[in-house]
RODO-2510 file (C-alpha; in nm, 4 decimals, decimal comma):
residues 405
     n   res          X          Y          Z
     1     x     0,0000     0,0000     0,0000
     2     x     0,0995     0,3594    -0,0884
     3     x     0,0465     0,5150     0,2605
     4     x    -0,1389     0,8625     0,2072
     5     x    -0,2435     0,9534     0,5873
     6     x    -0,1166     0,8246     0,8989
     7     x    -0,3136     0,8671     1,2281
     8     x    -0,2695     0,7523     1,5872
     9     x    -0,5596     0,6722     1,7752
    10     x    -0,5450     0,7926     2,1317
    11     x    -0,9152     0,9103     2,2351
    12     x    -1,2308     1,0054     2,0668
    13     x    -1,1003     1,2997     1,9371
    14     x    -0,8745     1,1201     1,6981
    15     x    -1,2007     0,9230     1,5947
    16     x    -1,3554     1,2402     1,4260
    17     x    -0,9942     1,3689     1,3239
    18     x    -1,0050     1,0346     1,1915
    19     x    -1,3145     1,0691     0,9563
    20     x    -1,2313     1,3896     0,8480
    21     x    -0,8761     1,2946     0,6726
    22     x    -1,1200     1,0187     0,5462
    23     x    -1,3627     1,2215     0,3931
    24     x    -1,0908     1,4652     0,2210
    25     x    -0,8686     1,1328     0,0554
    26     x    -1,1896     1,0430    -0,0736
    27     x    -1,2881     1,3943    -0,1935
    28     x    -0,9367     1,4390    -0,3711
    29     x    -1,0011     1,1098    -0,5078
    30     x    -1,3317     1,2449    -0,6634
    31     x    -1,5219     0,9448    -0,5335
    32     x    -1,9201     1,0038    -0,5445
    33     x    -2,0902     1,1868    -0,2212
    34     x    -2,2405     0,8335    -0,1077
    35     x    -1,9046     0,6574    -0,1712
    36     x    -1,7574     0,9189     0,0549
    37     x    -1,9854     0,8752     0,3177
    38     x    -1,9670     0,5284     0,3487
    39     x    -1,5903     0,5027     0,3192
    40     x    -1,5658     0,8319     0,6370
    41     x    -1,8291     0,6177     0,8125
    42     x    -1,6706     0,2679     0,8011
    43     x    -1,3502     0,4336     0,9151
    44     x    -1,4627     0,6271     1,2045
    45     x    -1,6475     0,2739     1,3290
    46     x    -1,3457     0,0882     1,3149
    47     x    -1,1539     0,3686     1,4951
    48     x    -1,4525     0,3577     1,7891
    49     x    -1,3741    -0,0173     1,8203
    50     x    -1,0234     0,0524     1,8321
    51     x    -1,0011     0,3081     2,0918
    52     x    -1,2658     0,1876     2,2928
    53     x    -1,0156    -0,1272     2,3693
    54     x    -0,6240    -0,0078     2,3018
    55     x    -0,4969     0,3230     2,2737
    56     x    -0,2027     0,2009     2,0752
    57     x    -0,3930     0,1923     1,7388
    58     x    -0,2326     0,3014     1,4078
    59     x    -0,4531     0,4087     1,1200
    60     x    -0,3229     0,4230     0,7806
    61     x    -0,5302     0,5557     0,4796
    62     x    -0,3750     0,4482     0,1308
    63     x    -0,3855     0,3286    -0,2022
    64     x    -0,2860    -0,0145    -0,3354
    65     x    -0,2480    -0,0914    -0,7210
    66     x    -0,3504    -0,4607    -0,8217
    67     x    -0,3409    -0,5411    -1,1615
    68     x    -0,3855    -0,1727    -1,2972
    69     x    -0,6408    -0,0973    -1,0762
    70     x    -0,6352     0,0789    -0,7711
    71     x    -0,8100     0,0261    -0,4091
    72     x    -0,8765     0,2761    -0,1480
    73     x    -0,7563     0,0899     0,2078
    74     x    -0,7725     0,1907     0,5610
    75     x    -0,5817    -0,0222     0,7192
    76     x    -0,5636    -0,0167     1,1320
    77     x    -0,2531    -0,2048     1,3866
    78     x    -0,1976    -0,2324     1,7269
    79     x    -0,0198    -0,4161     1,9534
    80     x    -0,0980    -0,6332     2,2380
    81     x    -0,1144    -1,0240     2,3462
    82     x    -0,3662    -1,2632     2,1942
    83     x    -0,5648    -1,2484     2,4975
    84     x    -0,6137    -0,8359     2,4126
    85     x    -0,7090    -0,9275     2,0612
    86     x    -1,0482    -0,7485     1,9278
    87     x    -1,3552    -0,9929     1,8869
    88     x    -1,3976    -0,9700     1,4918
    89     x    -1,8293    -0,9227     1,5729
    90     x    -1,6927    -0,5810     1,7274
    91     x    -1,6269    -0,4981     1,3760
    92     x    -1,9875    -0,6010     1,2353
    93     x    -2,1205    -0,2656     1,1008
    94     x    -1,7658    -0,1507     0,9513
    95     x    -1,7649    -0,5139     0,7803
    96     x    -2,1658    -0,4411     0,6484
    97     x    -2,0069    -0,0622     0,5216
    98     x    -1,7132    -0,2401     0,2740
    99     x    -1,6666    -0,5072     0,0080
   100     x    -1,3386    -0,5790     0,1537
   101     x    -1,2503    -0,6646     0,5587
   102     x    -0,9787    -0,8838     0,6610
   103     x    -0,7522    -0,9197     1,0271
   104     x    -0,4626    -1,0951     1,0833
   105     x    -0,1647    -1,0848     1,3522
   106     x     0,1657    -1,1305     1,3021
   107     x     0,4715    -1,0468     1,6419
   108     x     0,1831    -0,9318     1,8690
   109     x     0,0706    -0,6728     1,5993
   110     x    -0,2539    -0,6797     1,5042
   111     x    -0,4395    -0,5854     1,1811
   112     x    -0,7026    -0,4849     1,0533
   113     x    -0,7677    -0,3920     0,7034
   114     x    -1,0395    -0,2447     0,4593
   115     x    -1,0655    -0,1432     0,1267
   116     x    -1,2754    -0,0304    -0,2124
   117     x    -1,2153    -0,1215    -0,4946
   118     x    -1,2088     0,2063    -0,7099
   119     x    -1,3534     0,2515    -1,0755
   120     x    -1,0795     0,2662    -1,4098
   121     x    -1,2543     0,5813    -1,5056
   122     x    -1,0363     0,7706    -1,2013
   123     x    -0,7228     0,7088    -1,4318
   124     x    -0,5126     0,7006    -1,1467
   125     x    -0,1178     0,6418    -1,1981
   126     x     0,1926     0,6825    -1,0298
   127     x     0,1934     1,0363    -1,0682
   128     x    -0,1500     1,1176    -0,9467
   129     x    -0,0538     0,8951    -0,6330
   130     x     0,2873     1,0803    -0,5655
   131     x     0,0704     1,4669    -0,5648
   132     x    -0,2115     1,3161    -0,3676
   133     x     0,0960     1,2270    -0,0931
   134     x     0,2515     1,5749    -0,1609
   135     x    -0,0916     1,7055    -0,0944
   136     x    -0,1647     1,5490     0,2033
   137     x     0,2127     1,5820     0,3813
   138     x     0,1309     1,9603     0,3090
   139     x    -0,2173     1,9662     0,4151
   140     x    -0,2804     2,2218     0,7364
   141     x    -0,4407     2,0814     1,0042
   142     x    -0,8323     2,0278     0,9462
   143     x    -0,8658     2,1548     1,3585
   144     x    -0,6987     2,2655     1,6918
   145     x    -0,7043     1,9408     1,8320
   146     x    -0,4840     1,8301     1,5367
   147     x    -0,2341     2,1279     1,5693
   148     x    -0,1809     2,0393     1,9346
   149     x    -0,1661     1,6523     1,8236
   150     x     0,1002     1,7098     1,5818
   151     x     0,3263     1,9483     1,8225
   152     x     0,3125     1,6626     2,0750
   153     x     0,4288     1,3983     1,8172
   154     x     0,7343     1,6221     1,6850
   155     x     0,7920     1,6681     2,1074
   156     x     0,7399     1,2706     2,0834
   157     x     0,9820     1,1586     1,8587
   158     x     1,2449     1,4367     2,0013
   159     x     1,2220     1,2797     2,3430
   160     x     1,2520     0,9407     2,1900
   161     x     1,5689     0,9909     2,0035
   162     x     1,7411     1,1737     2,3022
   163     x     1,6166     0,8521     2,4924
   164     x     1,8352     0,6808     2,2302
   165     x     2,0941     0,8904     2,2835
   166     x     2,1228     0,9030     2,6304
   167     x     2,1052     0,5107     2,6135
   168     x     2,3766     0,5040     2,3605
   169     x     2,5750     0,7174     2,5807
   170     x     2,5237     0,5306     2,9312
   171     x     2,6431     0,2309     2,6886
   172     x     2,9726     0,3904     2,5558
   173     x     3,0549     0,5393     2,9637
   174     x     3,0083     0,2077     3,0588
   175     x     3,1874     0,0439     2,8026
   176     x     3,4570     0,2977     2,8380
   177     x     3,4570     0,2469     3,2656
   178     x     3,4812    -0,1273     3,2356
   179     x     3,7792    -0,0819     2,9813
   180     x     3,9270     0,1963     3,2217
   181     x     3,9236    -0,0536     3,4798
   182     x     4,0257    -0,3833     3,3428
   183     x     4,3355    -0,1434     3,2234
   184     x     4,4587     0,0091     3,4910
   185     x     4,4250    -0,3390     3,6732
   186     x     4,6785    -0,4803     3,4549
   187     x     4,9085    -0,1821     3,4354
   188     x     4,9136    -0,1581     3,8457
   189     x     5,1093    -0,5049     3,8831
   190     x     5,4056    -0,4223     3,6125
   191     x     5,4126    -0,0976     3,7259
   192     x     5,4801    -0,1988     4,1063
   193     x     5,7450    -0,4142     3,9425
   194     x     5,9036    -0,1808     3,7623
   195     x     5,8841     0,1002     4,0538
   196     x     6,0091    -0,1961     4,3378
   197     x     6,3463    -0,3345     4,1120
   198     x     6,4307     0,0434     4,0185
   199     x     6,4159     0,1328     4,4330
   200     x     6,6257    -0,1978     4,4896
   201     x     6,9063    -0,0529     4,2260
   202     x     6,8936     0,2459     4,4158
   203     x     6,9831     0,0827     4,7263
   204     x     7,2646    -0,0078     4,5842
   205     x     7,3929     0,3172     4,3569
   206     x     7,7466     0,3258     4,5310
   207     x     7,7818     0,0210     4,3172
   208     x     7,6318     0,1976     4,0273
   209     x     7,8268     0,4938     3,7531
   210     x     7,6952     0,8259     3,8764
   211     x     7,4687     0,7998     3,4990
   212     x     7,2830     0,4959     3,5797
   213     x     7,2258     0,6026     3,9320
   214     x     7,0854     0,9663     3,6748
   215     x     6,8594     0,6853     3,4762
   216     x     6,7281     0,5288     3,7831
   217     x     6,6454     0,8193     3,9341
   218     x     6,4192     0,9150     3,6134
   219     x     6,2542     0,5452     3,6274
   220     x     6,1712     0,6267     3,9039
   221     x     6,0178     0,9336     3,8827
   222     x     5,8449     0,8284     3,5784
   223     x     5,6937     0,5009     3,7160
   224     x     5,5283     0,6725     4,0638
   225     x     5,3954     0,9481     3,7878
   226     x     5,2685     0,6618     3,5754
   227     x     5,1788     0,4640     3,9227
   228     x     4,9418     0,7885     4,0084
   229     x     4,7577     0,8299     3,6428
   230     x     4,6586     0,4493     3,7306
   231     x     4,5656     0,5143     4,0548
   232     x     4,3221     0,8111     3,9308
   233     x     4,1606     0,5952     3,6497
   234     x     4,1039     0,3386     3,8664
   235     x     3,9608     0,5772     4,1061
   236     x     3,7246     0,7492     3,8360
   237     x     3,6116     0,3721     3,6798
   238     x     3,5194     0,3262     4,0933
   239     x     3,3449     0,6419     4,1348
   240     x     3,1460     0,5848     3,7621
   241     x     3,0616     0,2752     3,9157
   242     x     2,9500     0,3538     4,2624
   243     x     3,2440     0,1569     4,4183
   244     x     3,4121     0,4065     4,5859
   245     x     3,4786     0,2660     4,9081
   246     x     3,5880     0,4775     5,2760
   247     x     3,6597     0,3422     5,6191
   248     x     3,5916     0,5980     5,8268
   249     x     3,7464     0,6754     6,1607
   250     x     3,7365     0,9440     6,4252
   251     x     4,0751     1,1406     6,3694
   252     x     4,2440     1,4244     6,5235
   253     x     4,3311     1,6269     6,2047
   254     x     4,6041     1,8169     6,3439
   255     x     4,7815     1,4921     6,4619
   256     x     4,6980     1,3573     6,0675
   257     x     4,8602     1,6330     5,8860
   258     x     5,1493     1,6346     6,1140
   259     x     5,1944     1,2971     6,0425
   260     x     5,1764     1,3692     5,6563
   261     x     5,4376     1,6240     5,7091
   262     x     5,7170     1,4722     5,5586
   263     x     5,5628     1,3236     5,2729
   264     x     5,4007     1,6469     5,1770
   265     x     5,7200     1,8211     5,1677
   266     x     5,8786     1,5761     4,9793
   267     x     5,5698     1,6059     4,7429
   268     x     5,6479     1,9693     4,6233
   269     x     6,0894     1,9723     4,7079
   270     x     6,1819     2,2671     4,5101
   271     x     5,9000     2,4714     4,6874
   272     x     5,8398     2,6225     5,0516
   273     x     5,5927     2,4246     5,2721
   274     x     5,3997     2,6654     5,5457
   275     x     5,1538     2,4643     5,7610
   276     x     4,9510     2,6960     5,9944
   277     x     4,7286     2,4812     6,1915
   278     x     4,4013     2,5637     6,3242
   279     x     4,2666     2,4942     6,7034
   280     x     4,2629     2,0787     6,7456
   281     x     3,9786     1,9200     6,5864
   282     x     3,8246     1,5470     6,5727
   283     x     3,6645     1,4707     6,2235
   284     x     3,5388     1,1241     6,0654
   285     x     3,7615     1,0802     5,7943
   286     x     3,8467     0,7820     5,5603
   287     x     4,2854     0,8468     5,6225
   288     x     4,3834     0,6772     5,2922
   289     x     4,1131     0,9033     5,0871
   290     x     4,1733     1,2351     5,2662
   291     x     4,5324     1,1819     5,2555
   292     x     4,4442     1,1701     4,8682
   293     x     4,3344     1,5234     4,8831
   294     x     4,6232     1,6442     5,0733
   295     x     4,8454     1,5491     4,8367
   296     x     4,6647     1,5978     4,5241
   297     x     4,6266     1,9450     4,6520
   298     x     4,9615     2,0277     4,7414
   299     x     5,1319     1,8729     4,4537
   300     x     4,9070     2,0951     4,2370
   301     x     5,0176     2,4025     4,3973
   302     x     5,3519     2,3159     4,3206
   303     x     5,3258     2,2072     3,9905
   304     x     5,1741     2,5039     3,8756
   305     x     5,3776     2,7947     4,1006
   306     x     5,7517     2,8738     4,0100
   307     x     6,0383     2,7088     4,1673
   308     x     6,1337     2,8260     4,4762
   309     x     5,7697     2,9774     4,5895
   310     x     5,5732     2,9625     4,9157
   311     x     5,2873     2,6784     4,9171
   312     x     5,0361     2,7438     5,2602
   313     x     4,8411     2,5016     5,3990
   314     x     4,6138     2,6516     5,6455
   315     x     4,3214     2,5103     5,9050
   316     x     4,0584     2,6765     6,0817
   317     x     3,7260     2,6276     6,2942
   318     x     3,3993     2,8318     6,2678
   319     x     3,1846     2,9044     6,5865
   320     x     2,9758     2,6605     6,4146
   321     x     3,2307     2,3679     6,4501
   322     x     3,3147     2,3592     6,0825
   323     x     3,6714     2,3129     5,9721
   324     x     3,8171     2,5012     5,7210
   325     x     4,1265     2,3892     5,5025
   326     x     4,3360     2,6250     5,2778
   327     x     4,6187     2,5675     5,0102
   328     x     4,7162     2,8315     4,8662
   329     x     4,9844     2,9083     4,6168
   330     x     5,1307     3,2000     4,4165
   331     x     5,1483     3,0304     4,0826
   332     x     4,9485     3,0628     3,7138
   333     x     4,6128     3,0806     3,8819
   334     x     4,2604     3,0893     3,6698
   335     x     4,0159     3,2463     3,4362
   336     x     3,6770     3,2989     3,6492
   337     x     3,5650     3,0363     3,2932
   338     x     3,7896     2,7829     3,4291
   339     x     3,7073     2,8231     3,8209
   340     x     3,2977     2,7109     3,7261
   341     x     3,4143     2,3411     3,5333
   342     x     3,7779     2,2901     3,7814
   343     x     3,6018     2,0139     3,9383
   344     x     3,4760     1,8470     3,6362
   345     x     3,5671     1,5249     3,5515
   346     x     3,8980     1,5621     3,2715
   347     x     3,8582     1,9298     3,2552
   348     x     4,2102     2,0940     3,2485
   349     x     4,2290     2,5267     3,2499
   350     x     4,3723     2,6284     2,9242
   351     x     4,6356     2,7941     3,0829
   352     x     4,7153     2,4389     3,1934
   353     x     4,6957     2,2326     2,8643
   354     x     5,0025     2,4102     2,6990
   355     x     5,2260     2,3942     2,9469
   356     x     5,1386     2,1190     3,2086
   357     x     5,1044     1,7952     3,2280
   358     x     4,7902     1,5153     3,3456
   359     x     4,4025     1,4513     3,2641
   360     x     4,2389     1,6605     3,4689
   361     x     4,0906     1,3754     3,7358
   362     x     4,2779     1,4814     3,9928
   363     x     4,1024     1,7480     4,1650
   364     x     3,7138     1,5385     4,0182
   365     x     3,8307     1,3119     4,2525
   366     x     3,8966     1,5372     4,5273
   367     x     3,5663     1,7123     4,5136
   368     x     3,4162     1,3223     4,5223
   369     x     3,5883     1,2170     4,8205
   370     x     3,5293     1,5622     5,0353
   371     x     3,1262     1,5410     4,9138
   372     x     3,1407     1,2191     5,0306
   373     x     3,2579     1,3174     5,3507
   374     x     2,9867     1,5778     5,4282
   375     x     3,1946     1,7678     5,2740
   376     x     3,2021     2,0749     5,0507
   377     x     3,5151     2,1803     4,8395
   378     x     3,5579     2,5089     4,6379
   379     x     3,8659     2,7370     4,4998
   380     x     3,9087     3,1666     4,4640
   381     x     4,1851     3,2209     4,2078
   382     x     4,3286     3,4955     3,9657
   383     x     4,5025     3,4844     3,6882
   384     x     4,8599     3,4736     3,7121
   385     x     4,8286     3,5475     4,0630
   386     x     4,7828     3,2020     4,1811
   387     x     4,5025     2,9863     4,3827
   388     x     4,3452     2,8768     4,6922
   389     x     4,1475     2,5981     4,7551
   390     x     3,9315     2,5226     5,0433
   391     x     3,7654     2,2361     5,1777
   392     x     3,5397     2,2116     5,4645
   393     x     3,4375     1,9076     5,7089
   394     x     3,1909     1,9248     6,0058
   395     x     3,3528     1,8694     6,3442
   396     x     3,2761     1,5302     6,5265
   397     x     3,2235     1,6849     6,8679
   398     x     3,2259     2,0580     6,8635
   399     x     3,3897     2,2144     7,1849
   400     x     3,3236     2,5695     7,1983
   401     x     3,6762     2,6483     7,3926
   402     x     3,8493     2,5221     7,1511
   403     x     3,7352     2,7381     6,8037
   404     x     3,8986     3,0223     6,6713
   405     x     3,7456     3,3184     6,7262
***
């Protein structure tokens, strides 16, 4: 069948929708006033039927060309189980209306089809048929209703091919997590190879020429950078996944950054390390995660601030028993653009890209593990000034003697 018209049938306003587009295919056809009328009518009672049981009906108005002659069809679907199948006697005065009724089902869909068979003296051809669908894929709407009907399917089929998307999407993350993780899993284990013999050489570089003691020293280097991009993508595939895990503990956090002392200044060696501790505070903290941000944190400062600068790490408490930590540095610093997406996952500041190495998960993560926490995490920075970013985490067991005025 040549499909002319297409209709869904939803309620009873599509039923006299329905007759109308009925009524007009058979006027353009030039069909006789009664043929018209009984056509519209035996549509419009098989569209009752329809509606009255499913409102998942399809109607299609057409022509078919058998044998050089041509038959007007209206031709109904909808889908359903056998059980929901329309009783053929519901169709009894459509099937009185028409030479032609037939039904069949085929994958759930149902059908229902009728036609008339129309007279040679229409001399309809292939290029009559093609205007008559150029006509009606033109045609205003006959009514409001069908204004309103068509807006909602345009809104229809947009919402169902962003559905698509979005599924297509969630498929590719996923597909792209589960590679992430599978690996950085098998990267971890030559890595920690790699990174153990090269620290075993080292232990013995009075053995070793003053240049391979130089190329040890760089495998080195290179392997714990290498041994921290893995760490972050295996963090990120974790956090995609919902498998971030935290043991928290009740911690003194002055006591915890004193005891991180050392390795933060051996984070950021050709810089100056100020700690300026707060009043003593207990938070719940998960020590392997928050040690995360310490780092991540500090290292940043120093990577982007010259050699040789000051790097601050600052705590306070609020009246209010929240704790307050600051890094600051003097170093590139941002665009207020690039302060509103710093915490995105693999965004990196332009000022960054050039120059800088990394993939921008680094500080995604941070703002993860500190909203996990209770948490809240934010940065003030100008541009070529440098940074500051601040993180905040609710005291355990406020003590009012203790906060800083």
């Amino acid at each position: 069948m040549q499909e002319l018209i297409s209709l869904t049938l939803e309620n009873e306003m599509d039923l006299v929708l329905a007759q109308k587009k009925a009524i007009k295919l058979a006027e353009k056809l030039k069909l006789r006033l009664s043929t018209q009328a009984i056509f519209s009518t035996a549509i419009a009672e098989l569209c009752r039927v329809v509606i009255d049981y499913t409102d998942t009906g399809v109607l299609s108005l057409g022509l078919k060309e058998t044998s050089s002659t041509y038959s007007l069809l209206g031709v109904i679907q909808y889908q359903g189980q056998k059980e929901n199948l329309i009783p053929e006697e519901k169709f009894f005065y459509a099937k009185k209306l028409v030479p032609f009724f037939e039904t069949f089902v085929l994958d759930n869909v149902f059908t229902i089809e009728i036609g008339i068979k129309l007279p040679l003296s229409l001399s309809l051809d292939l290029v009559k048929v093609k205007e008559l669908k150029s006509y009606f894929n033109l045609q205003p709407p006959l009514s409001t209703y069908e204004v309103v009907k068509r807006k909602n399917s345009e809104l229809s089929i947009i919402s169902k091919d962003k559905d698509a998307q979005l599924k297509q999407s969630k498929y590719i993350d996923d597909k792209r997590n589960e590679f992430i993780s599978i690996a950085s899993h098998e990267l971890k284990t030559p890595i920690t190879i790699i990174k153990a013999y090269t620290q075993l050489a080292l232990a013995r570089k009075d053995q070793c020429s003053d240049q391979v003691v130089d190329f040890l020293m760089k495998i080195d280097s290179q392997s714990t950078k290498l041994k921290n991009l893995v760490e972050q993508l295996l963090d990120t595939s974790k956090i995609e996944n919902g498998k971030l895990e935290y043991h928290f503990e009740e911690v003194d956090l002055n006591a915890f950054i004193e005891e991180m002392q050392f390795l933060l200044n051996n984070l950021i060696p050709d810089h100056s390390l100020k700690i300026d501790l707060g009043p003593t505070v207990m938070v719940k903290i998960d020590r392997e995660r928050m040690s995360q941000v310490f780092t991540n944190l500090i290292s940043n400062s120093g990577k982007y601030s010259k050699t040789g600068s000051l790097v601050s790490l600052k705590t306070s408490v609020n009246k209010k028993g929240v704790l307050t930590v600051a890094v600051t540095d003097n170093g590139i610093g941002m665009a207020k653009l690039g302060i509103n997406k710093i915490f995105d996952k693999y965004h990196r500041d332009k000022q960054a890209i050039n120059g800088y190495s990394g993939l921008g998960m680094g500080l995604y993560i941070c703002s993860v593990i500190i909203k996990d926490h209770g948490g809240k995490i934010w940065v003030k920075s100008t541009e070529n000034k440098g940074s500051t970013f601040y993180f905040s985490l609710m005291e355990v067991s406020p003590s009012t003697n203790l906060y800083a005025q």
